[in-house]
Each structure stands twice: as structure tokens, then as C-alpha cells.
LOFILO-451209 format. One record per atom (N, C-alpha, C, O): residue in one letter; x, y, z. Coordinates in steps of 0.1 Angstrom, whole numbers, padded with zeros to 4 digits, always signed. Layout:
N
aXYZ
...
//
This chain:
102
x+0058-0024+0150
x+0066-0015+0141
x+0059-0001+0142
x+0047+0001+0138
x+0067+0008+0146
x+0059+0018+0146
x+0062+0033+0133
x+0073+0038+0131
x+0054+0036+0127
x+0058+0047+0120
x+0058+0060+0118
x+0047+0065+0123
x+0068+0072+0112
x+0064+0082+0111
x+0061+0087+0100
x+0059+0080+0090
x+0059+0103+0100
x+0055+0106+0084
x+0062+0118+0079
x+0066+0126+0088
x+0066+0121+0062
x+0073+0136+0064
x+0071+0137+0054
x+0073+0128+0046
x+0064+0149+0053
x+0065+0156+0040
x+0074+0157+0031
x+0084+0163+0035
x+0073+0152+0019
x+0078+0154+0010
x+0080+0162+0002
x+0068+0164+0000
x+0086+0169-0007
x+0083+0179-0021
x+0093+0169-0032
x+0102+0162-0030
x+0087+0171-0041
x+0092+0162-0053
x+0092+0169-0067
x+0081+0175-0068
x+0099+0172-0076
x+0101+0179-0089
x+0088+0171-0099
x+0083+0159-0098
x+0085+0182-0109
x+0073+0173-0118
x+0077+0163-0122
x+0070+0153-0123
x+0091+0166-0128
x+0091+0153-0133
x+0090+0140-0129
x+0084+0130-0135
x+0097+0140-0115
x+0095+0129-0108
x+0079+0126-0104
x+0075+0115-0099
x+0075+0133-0106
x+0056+0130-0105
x+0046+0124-0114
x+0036+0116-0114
x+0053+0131-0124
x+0054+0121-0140
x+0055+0109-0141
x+0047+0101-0145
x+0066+0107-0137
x+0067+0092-0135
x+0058+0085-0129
x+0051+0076-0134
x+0060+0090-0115
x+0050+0085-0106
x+0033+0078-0107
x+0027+0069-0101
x+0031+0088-0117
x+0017+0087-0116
x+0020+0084-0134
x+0009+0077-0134
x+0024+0083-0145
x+0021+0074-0154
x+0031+0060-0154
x+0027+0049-0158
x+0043+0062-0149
x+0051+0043-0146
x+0043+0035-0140
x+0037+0024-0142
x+0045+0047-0122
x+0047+0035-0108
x+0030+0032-0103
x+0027+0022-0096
x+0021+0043-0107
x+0007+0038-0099
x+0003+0028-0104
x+0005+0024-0116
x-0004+0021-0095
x-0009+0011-0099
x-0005-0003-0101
x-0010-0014-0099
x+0012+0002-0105
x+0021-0009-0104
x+0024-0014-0090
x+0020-0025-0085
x+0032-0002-0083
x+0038-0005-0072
x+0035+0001-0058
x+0042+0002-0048
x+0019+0005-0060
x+0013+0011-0052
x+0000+0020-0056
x+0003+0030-0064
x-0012+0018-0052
x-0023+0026-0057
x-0023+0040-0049
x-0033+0045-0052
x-0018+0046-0043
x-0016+0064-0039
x-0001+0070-0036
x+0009+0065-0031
x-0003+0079-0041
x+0014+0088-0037
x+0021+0085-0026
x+0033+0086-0026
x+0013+0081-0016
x+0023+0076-0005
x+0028+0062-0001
x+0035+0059+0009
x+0020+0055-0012
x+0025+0039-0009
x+0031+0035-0020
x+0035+0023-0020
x+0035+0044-0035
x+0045+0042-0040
x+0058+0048-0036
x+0069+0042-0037
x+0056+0063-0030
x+0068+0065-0025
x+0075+0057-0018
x+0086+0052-0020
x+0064+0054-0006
x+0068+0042+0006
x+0076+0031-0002
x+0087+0030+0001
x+0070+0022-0012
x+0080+0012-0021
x+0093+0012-0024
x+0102+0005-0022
x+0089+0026-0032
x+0107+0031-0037
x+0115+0037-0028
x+0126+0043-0030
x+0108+0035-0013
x+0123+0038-0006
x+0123+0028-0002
x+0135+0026+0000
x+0115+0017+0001
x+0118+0006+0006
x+0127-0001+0001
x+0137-0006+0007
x+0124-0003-0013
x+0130-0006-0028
x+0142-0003-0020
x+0146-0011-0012
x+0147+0007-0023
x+0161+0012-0024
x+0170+0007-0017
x+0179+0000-0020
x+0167+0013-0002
x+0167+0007+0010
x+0170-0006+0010
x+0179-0009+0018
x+0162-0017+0003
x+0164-0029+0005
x+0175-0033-0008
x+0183-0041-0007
x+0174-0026-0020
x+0186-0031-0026
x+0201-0026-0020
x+0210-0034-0017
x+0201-0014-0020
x+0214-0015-0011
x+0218-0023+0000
x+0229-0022+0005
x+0208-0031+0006
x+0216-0039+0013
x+0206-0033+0033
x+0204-0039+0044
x+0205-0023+0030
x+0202-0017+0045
x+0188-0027+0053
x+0186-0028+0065
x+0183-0032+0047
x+0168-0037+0054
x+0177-0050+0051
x+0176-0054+0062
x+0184-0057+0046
x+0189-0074+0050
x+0197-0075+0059
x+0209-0072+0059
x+0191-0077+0066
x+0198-0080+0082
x+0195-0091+0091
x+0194-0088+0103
x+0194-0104+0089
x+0182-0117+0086
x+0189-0113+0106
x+0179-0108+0111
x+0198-0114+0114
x+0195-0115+0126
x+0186-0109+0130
x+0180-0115+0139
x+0178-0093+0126
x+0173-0084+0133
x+0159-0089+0125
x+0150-0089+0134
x+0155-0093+0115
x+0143-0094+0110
x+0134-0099+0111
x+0135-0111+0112
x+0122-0096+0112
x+0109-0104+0118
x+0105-0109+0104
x+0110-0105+0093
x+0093-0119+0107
x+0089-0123+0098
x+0078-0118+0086
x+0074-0123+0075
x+0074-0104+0093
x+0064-0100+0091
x+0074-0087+0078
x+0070-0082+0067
x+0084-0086+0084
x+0092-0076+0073
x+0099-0081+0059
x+0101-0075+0049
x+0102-0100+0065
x+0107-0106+0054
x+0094-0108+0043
x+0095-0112+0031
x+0085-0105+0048
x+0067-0108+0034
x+0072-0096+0032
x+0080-0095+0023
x+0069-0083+0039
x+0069-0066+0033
x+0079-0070+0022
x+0074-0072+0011
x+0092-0072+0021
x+0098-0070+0013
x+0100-0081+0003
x+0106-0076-0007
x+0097-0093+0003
x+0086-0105-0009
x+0078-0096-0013
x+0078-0091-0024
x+0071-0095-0006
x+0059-0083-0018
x+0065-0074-0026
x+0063-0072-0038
x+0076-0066-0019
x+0085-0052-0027
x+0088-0056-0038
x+0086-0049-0048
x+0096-0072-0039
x+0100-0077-0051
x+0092-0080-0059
x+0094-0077-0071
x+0083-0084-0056
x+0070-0092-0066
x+0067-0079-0073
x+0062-0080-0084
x+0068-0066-0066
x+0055-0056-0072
x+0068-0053-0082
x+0066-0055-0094
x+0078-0048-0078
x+0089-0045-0086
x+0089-0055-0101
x+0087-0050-0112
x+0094-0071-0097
x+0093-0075-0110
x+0078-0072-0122
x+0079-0069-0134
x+0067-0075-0116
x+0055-0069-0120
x+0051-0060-0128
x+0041-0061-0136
x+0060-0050-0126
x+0061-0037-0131
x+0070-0039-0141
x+0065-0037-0152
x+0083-0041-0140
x+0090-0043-0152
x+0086-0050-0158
x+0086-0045-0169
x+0078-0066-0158
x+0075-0072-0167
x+0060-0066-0175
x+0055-0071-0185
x+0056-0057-0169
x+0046-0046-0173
x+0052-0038-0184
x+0047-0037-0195
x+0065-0031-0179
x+0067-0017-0190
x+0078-0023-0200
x+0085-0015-0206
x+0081-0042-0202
x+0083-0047-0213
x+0071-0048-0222
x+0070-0042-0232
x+0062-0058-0216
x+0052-0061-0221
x+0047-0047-0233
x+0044-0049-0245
x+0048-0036-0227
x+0042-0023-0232
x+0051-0020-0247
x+0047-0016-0259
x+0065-0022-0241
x+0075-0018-0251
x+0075-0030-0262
x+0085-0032-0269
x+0066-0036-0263
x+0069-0049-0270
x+0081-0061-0271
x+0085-0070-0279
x+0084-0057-0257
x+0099-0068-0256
x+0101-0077-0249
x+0112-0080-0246
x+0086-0086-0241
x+0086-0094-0239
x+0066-0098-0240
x+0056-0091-0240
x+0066-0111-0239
x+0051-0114-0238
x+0052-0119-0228
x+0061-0125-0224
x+0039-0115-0219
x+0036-0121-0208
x+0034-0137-0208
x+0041-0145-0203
x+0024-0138-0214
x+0023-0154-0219
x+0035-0165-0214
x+0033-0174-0205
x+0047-0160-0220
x+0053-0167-0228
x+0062-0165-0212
x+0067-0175-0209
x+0064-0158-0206
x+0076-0156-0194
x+0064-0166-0189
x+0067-0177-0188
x+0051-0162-0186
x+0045-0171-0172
x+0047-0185-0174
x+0047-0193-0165
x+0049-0188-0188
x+0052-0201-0193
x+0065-0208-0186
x+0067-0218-0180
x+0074-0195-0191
x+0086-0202-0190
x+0095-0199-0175
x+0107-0202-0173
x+0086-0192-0166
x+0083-0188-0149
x+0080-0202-0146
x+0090-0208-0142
x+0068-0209-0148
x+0065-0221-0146
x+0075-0231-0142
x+0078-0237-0132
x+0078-0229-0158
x+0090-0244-0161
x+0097-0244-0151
x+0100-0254-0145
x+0102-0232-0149
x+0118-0229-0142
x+0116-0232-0123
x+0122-0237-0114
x+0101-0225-0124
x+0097-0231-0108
x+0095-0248-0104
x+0096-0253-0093
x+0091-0255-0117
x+0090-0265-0117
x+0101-0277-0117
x+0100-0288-0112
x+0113-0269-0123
x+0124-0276-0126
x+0134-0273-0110
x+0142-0281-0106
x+0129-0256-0102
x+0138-0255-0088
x+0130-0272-0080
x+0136-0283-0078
x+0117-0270-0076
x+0110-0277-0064
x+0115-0293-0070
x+0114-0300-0060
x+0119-0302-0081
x+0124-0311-0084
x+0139-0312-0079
x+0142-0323-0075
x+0147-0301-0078
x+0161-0303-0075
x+0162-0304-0059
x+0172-0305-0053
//
């Protein structure tokens, strides 16, 4: 897979975010959160699912995209007080427990 690179410019706001939401969450430097959230996007709309063209190595890249994604939201509930981690890993468990049984 080969890559390129492009400068970006971005509004403060959007930097704001960046660096108090997404670091850390969904990537530790400016260019591997951006890299996410286009990936992100990219892969929710639909453009990166393409299961004939996809290697295996792109179906983990984007397992990981999701993992870091949910991660994060279950981060900036946690924060807001509207969910406990605890209590989802609990009930994460069950629910994995109750798929691999069916």
C-alpha cells in the first residue's frame, strides 16, 4: 500500500477539538488523528467496504478505526456522566458471551 501526503490547513476550531476530544483517543499526533477521521468517514460512508478488493491487512486498519472510535465515545460518556465503564464492560461481556453460544 503505498502513501501520499498533503498539507492540510484546518480552522481553530477544528483544532480544538482535535487536540482536547480526539488525541489520545483516536490517535496520539495531528496526523494520525486526522488520518482516522478520514478513514472514519471514508469507511462510514460506505467507500473503503468493498470486501472483493480488500486485503486483509485493511479489514484489521479498519477493526482498529472502530474499536478506537467506540473507545472514544465510550470515553466522552464516561466524562459526561452518562454511562459507567464498569458496568458497559460488564454488560460488553454478557452480550459477547451470549453471541459465541448462538
Amino acid at each position: 500500500m503505498t502513501s501520499r501526503r498533503a498539507l492540510v490547513s484546518l480552522p481553530e476550531g477544528v483544532w480544538k477539538i482535535i487536540d482536547s476530544e480526539l488525541k489520545g483517543k483516536i490517535g496520539d499526533g495531528d496526523s494520525e488523528v486526522i488520518r482516522n477521521i478520514v478513514i472514519a468517514y471514508l469507511t462510514e460512508r460506505g467507500y473503503l467496504l468493498k470486501p472483493q478488493t480488500q486485503q486483509p491487512e485493511d479489514i484489521v486498519t479498519e477493526l482498529d478505526i472502530h474499536d478506537s472510535m467506540i473507545e472514544s465515545l465510550v470515553d466522552m460518556l464516561e466524562e459526561k456522566g452518562l454511562i459507567n465503564t464498569d458496568e458497559w464492560d460488564r454488560k460488553t461481556q454478557k452480550k459477547l458471551n451470549q453471541n459465541t453460544r448462538e
